[in-house]
PDB file of N, CA, C and O in Angstrom, chain B, residues numbered from 101:
ATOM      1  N   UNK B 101      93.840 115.154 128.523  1.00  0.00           N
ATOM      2  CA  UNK B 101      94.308 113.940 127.872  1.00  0.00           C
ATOM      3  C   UNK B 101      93.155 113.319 127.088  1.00  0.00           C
ATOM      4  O   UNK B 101      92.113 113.163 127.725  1.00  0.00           O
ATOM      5  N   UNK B 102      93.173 112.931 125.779  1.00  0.00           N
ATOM      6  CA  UNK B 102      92.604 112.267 124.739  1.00  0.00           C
ATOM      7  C   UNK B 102      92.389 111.106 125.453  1.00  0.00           C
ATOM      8  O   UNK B 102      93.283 110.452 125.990  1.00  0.00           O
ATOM      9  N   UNK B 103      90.765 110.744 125.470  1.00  0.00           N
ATOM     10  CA  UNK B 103      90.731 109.431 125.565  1.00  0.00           C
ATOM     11  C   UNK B 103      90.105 108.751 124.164  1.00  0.00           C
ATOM     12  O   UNK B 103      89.269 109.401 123.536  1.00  0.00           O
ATOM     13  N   UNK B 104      90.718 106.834 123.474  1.00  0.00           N
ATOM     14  CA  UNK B 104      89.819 106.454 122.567  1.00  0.00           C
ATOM     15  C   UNK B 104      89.570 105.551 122.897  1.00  0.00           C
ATOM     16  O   UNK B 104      90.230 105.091 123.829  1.00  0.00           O
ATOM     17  N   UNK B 105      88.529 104.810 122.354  1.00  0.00           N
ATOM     18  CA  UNK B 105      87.963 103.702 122.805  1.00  0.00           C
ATOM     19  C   UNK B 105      87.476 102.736 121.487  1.00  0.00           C
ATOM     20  O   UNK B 105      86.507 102.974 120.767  1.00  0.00           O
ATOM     21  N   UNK B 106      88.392 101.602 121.366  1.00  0.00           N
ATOM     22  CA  UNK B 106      88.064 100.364 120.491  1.00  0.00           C
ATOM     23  C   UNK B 106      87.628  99.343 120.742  1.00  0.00           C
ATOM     24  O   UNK B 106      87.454  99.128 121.942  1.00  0.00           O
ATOM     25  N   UNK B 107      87.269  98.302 119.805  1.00  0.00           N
ATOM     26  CA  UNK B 107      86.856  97.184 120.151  1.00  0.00           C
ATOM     27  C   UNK B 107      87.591  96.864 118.965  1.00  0.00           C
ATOM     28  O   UNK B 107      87.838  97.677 118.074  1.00  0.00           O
ATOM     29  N   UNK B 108      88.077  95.161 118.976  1.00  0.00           N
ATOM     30  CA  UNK B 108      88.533  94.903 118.020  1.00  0.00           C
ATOM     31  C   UNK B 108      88.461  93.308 118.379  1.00  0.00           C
ATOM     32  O   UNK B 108      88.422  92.808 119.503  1.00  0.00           O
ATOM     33  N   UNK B 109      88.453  92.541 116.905  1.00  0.00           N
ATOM     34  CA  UNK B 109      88.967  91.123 116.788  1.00  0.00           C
ATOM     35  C   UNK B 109      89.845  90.924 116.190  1.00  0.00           C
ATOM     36  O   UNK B 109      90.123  91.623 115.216  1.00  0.00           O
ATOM     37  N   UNK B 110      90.671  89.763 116.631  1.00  0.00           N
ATOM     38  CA  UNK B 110      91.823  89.326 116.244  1.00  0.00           C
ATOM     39  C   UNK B 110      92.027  87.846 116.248  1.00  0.00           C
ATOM     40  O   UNK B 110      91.341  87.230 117.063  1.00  0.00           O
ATOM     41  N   UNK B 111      92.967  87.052 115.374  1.00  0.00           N
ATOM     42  CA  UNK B 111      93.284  85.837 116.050  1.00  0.00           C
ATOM     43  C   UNK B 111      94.260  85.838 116.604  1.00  0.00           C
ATOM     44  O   UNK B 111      95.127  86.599 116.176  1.00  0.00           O
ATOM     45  N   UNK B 112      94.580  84.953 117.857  1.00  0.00           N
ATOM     46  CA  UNK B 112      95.246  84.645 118.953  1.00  0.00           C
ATOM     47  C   UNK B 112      96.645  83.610 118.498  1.00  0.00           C
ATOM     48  O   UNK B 112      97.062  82.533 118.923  1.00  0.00           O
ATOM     49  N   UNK B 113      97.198  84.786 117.162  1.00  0.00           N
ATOM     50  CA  UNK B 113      98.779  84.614 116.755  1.00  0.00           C
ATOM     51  C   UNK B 113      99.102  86.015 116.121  1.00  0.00           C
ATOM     52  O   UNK B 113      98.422  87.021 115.919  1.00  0.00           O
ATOM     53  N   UNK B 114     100.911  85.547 115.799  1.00  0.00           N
ATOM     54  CA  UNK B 114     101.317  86.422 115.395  1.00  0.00           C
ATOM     55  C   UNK B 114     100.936  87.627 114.439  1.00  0.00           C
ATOM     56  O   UNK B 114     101.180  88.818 114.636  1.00  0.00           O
ATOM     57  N   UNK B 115     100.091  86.887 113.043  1.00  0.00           N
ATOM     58  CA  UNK B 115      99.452  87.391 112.412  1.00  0.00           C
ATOM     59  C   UNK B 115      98.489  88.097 112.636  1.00  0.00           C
ATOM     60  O   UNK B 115      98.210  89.086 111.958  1.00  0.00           O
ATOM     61  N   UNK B 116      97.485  87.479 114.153  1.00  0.00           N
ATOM     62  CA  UNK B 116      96.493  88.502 114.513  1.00  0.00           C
ATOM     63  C   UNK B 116      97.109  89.221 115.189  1.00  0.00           C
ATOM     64  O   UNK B 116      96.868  90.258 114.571  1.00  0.00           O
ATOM     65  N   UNK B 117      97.881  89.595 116.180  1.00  0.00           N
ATOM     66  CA  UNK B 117      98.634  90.583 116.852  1.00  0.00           C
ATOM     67  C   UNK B 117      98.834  91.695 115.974  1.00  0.00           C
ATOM     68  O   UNK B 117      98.329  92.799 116.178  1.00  0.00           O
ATOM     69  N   UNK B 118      99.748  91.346 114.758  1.00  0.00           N
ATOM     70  CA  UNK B 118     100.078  92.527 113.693  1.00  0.00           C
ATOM     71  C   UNK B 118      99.164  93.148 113.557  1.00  0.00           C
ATOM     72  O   UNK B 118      99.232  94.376 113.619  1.00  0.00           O
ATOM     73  N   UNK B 119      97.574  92.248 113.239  1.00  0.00           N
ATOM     74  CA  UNK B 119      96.421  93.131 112.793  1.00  0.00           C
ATOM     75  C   UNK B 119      96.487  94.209 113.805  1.00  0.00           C
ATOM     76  O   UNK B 119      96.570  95.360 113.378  1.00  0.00           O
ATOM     77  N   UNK B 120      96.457  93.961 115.388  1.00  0.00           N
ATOM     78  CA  UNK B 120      95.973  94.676 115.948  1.00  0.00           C
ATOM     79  C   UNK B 120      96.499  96.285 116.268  1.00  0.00           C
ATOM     80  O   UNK B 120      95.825  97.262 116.596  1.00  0.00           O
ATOM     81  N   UNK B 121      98.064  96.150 116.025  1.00  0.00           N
ATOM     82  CA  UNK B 121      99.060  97.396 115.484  1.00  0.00           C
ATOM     83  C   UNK B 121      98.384  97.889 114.390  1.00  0.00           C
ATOM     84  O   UNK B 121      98.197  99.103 114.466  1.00  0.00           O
ATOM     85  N   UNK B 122      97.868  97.254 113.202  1.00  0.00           N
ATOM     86  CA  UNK B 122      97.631  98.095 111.808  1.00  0.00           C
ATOM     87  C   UNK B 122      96.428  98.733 112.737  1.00  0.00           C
ATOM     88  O   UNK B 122      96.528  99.951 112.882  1.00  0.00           O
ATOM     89  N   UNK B 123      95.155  98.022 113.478  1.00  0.00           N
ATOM     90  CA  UNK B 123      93.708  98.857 113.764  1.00  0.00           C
ATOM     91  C   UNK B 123      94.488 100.182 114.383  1.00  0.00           C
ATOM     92  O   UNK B 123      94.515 101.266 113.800  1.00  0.00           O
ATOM     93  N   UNK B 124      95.175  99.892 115.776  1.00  0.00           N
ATOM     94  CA  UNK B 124      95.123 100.884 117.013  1.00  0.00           C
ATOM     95  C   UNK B 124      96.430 102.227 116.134  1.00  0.00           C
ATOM     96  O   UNK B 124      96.467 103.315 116.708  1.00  0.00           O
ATOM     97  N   UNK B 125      97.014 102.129 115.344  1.00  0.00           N
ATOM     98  CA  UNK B 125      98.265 102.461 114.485  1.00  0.00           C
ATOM     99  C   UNK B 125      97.848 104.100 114.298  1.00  0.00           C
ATOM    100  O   UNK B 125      98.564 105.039 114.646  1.00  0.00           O
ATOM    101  N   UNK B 126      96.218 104.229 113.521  1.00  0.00           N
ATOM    102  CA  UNK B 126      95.973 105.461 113.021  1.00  0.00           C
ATOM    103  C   UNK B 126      95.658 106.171 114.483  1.00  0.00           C
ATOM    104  O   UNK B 126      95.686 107.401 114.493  1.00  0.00           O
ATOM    105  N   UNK B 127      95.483 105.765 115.208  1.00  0.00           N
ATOM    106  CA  UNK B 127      94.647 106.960 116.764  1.00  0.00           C
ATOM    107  C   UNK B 127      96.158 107.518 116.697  1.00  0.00           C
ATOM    108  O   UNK B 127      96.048 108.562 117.340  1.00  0.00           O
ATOM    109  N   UNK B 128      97.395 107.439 116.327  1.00  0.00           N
ATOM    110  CA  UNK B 128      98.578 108.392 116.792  1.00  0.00           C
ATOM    111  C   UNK B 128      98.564 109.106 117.924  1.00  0.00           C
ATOM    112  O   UNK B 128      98.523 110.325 118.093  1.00  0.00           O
ATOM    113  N   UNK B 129      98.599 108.295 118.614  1.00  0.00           N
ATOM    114  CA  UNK B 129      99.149 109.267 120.446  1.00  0.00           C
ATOM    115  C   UNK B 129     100.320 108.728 120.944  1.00  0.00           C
ATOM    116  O   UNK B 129     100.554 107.767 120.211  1.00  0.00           O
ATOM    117  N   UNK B 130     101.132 108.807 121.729  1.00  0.00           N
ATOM    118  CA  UNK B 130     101.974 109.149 122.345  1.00  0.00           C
ATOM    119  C   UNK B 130     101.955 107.426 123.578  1.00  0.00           C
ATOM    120  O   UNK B 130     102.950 106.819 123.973  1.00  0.00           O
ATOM    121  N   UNK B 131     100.825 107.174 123.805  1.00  0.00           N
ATOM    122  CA  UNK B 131     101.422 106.071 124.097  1.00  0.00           C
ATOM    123  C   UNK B 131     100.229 105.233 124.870  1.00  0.00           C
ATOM    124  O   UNK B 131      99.447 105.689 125.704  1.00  0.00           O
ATOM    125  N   UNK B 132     100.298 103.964 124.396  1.00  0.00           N
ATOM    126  CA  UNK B 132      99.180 103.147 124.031  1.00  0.00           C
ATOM    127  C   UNK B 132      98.775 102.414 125.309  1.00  0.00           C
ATOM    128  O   UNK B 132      99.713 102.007 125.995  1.00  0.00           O
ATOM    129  N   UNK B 133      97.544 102.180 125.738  1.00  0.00           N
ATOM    130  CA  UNK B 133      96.914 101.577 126.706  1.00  0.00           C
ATOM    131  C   UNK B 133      95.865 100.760 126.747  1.00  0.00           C
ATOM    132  O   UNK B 133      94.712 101.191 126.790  1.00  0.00           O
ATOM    133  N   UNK B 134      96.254  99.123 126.734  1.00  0.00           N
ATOM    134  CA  UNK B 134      95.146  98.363 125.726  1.00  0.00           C
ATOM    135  C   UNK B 134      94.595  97.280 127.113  1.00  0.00           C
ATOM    136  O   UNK B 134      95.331  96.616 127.843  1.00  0.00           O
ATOM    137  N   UNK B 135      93.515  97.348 127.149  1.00  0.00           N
ATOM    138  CA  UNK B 135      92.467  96.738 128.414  1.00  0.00           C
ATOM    139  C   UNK B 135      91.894  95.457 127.389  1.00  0.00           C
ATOM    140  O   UNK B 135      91.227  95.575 126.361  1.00  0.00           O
ATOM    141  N   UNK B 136      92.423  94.142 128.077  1.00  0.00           N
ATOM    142  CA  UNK B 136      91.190  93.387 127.499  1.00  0.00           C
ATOM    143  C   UNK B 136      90.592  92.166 128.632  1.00  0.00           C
ATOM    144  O   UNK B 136      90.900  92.216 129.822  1.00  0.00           O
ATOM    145  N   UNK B 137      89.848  91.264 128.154  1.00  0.00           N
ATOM    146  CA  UNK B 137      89.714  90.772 129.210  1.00  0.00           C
ATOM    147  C   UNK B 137      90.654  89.458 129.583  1.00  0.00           C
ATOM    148  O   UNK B 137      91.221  88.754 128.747  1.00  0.00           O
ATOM    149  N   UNK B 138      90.697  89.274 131.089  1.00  0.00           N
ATOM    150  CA  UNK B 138      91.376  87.891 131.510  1.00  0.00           C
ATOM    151  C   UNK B 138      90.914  86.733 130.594  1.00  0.00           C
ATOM    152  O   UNK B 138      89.741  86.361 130.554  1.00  0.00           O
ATOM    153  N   UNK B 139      92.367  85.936 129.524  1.00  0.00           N
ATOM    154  CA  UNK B 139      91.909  84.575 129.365  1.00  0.00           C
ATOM    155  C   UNK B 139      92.619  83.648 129.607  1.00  0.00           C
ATOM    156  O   UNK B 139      92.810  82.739 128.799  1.00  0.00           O
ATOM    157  N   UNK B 140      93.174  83.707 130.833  1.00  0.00           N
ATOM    158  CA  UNK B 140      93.958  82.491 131.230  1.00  0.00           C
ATOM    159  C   UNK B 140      95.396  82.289 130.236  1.00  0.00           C
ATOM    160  O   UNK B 140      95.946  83.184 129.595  1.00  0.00           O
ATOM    161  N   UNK B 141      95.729  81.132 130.302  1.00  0.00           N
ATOM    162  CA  UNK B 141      96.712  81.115 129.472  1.00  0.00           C
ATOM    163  C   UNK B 141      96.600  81.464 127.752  1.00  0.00           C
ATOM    164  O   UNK B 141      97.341  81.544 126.773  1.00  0.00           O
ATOM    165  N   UNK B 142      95.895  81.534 127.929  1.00  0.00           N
ATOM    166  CA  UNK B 142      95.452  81.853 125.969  1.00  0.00           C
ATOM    167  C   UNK B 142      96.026  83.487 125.775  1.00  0.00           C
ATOM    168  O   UNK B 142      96.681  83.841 124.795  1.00  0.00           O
ATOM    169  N   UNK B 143      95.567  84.568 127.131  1.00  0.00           N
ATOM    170  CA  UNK B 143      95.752  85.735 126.527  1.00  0.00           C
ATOM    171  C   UNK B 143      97.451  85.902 126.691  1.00  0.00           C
ATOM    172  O   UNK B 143      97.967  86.898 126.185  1.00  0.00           O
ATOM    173  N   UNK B 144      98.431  84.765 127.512  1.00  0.00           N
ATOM    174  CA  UNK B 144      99.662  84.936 127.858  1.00  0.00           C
ATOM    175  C   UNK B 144     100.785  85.319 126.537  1.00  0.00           C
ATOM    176  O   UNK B 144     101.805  85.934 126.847  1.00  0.00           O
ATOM    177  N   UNK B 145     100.557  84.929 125.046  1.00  0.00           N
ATOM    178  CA  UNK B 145     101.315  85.542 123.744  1.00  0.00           C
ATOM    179  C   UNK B 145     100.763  86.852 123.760  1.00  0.00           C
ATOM    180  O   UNK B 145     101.694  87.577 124.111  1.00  0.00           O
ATOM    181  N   UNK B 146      99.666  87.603 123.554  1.00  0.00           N
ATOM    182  CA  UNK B 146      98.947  88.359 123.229  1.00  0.00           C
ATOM    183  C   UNK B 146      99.838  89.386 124.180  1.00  0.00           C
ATOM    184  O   UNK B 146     100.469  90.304 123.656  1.00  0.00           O
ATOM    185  N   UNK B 147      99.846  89.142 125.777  1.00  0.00           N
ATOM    186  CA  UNK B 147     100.732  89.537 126.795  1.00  0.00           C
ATOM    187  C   UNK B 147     101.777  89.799 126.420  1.00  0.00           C
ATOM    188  O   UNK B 147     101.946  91.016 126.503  1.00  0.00           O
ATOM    189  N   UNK B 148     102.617  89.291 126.030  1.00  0.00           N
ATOM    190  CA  UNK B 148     104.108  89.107 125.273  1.00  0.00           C
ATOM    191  C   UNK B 148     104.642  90.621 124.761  1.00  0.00           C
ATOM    192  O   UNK B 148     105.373  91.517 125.181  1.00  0.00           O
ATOM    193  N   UNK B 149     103.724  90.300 123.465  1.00  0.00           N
ATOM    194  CA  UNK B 149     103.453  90.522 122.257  1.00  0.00           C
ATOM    195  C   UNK B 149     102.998  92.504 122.282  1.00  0.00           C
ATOM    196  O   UNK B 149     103.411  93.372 121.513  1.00  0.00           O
ATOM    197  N   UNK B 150     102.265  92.609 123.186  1.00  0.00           N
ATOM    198  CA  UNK B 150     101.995  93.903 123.787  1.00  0.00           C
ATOM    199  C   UNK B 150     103.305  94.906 124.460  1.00  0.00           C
ATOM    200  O   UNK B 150     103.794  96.022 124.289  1.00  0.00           O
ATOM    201  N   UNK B 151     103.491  93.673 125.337  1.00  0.00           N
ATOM    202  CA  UNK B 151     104.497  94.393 126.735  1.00  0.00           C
ATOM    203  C   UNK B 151     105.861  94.875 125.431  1.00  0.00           C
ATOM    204  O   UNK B 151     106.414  95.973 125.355  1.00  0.00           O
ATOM    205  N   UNK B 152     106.077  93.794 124.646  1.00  0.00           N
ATOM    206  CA  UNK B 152     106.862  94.110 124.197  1.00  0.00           C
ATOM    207  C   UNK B 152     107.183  95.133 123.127  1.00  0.00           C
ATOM    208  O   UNK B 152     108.346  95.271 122.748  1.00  0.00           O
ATOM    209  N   UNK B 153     106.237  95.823 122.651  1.00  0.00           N
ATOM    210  CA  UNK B 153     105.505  96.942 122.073  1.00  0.00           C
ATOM    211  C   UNK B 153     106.104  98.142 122.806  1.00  0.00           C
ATOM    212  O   UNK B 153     106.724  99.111 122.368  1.00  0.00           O
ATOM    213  N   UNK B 154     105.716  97.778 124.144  1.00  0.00           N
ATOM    214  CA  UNK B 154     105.926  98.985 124.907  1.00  0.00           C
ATOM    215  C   UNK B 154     104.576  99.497 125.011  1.00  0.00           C
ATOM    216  O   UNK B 154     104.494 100.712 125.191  1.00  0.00           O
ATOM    217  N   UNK B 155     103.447  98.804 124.934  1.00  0.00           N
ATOM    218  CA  UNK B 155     101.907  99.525 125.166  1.00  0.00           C
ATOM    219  C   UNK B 155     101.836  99.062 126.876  1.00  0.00           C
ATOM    220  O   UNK B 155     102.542  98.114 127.220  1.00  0.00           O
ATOM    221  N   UNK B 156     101.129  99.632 127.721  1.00  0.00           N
ATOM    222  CA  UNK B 156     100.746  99.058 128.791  1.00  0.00           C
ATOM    223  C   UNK B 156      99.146  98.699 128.724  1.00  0.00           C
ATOM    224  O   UNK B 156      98.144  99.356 128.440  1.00  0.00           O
ATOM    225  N   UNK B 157      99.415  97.178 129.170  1.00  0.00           N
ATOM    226  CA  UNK B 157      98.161  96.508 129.474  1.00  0.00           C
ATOM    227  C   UNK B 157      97.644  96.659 130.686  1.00  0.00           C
ATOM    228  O   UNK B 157      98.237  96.858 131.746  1.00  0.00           O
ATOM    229  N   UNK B 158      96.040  96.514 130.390  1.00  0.00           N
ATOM    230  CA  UNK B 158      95.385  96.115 131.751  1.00  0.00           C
ATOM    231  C   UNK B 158      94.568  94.702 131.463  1.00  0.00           C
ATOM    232  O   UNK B 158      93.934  94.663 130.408  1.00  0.00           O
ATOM    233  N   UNK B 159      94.545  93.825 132.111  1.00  0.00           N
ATOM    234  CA  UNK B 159      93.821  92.833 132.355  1.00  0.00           C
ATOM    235  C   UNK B 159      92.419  93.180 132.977  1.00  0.00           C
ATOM    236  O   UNK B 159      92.585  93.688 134.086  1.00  0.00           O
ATOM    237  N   UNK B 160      91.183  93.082 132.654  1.00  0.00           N
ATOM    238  CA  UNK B 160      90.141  92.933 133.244  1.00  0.00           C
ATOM    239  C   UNK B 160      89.528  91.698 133.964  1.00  0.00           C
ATOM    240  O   UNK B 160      89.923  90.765 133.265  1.00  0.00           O
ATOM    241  N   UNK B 161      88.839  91.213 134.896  1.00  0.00           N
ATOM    242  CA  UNK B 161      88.259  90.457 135.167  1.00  0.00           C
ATOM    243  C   UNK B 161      87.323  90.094 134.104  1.00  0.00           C
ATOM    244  O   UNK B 161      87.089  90.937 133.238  1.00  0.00           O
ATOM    245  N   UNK B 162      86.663  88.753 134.050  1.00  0.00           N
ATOM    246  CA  UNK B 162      85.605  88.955 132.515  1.00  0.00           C
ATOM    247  C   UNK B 162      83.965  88.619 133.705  1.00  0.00           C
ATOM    248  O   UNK B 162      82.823  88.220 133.480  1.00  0.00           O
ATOM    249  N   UNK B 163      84.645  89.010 134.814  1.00  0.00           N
ATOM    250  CA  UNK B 163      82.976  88.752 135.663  1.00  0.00           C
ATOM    251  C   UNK B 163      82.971  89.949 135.689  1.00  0.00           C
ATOM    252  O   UNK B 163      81.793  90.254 135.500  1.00  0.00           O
ATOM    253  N   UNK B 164      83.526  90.802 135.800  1.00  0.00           N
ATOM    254  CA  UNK B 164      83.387  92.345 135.576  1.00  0.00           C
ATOM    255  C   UNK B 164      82.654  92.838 134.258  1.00  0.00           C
ATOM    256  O   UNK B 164      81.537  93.324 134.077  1.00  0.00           O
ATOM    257  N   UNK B 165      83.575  92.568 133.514  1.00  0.00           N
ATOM    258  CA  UNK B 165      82.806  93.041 132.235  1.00  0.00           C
ATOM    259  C   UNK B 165      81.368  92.676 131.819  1.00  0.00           C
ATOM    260  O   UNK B 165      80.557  93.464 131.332  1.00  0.00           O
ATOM    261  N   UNK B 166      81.164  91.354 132.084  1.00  0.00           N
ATOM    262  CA  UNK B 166      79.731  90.378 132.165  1.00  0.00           C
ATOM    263  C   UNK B 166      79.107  91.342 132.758  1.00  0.00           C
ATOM    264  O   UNK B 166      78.223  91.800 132.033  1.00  0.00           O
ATOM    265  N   UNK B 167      79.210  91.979 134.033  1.00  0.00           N
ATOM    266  CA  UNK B 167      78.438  92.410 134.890  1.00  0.00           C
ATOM    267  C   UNK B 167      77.929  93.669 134.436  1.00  0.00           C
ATOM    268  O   UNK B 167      76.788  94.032 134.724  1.00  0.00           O
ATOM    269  N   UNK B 168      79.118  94.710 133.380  1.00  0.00           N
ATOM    270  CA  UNK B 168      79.051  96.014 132.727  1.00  0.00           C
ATOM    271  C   UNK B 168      77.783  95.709 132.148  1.00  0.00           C
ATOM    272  O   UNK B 168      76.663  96.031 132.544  1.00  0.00           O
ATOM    273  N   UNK B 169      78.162  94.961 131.034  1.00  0.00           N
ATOM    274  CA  UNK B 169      77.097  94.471 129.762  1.00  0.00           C
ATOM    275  C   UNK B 169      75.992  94.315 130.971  1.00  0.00           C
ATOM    276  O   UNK B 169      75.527  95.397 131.331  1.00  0.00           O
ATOM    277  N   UNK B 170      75.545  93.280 131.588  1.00  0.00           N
ATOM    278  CA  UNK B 170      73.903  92.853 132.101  1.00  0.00           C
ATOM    279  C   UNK B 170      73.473  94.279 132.253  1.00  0.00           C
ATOM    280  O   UNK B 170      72.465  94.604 131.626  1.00  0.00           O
ATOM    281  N   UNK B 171      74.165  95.318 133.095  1.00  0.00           N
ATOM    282  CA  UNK B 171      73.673  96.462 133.693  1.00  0.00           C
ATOM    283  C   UNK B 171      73.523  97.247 132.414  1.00  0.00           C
ATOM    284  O   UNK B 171      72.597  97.934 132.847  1.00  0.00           O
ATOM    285  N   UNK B 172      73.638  97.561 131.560  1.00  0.00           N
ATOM    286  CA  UNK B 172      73.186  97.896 129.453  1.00  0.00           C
ATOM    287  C   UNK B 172      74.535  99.249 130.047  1.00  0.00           C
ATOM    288  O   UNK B 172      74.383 100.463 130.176  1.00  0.00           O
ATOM    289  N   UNK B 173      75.335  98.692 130.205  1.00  0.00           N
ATOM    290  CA  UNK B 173      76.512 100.293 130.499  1.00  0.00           C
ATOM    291  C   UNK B 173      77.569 100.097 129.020  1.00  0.00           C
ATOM    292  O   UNK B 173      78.368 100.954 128.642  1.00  0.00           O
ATOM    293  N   UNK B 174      77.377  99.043 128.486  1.00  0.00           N
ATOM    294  CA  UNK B 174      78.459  98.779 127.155  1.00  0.00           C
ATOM    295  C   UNK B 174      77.666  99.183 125.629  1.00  0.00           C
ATOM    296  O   UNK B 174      76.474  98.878 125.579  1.00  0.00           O
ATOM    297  N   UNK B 175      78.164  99.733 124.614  1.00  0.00           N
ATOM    298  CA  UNK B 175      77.753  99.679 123.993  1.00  0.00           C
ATOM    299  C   UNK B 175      77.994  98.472 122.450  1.00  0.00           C
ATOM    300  O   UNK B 175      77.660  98.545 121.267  1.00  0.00           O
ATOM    301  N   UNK B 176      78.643  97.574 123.180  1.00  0.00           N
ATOM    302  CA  UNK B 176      78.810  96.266 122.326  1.00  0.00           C
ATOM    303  C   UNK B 176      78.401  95.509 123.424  1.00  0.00           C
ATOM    304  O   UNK B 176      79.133  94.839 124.152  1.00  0.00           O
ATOM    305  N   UNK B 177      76.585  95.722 123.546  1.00  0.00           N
ATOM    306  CA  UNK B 177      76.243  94.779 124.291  1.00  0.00           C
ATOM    307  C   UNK B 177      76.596  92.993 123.434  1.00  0.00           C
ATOM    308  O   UNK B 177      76.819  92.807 122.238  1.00  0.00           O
ATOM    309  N   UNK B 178      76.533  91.960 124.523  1.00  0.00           N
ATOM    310  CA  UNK B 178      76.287  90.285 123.760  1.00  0.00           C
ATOM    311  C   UNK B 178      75.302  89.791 123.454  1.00  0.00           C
ATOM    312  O   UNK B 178      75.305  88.665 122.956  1.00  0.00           O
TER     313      UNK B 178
END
C-alpha cells in the first residue's frame, strides 16, 4: 500500500476546504486518509466537511505532535 504524506494550509471555510480537495485531488488513490491536529471546536466544519467526502479522519493530539517536532522527528519543524 502507497503511502503520501502532505502538509497543507487552508482557511477554516468552505472555500478553504475546496482548496484542500483541489491539493490532495492529484495523489489519485482509492481512498483518502487525512490526520490533522485536535482544534477544539474550530476543527468541528473542517470535520463535517471531510466525513462527508467520505475521507476518513484522524484527529491527533497537538501535545503529541509538539512532542514529534521538539524530538527533530518532523520535517516541517516550527
Amino acid at each position: 500500500m502507497a503511502k503520501y504524506f502532505h502538509t497543507a494550509q487552508f482557511k477554516n471555510n468552505r472555500e478553504g476546504f475546496n482548496l484542500l480537495s483541489v491539493i490532495i485531488k492529484p495523489f489519485k488513490i482509492q481512498h483518502y486518509f487525512i490526520d490533522f491536529e485536535s482544534a477544539g471546536h474550530y476543527g468541528d466544519n473542517l470535520i463535517r466537511y471531510v466525513v462527508g467526502k467520505d475521507y476518513t479522519v484522524g484527529l491527533i493530539n497537538p501535545l503529541t505532535t509538539d512532542a514529534y517536532r521538539k524530538n527533530g522527528n518532523s520535517k516541517n519543524q516550527a
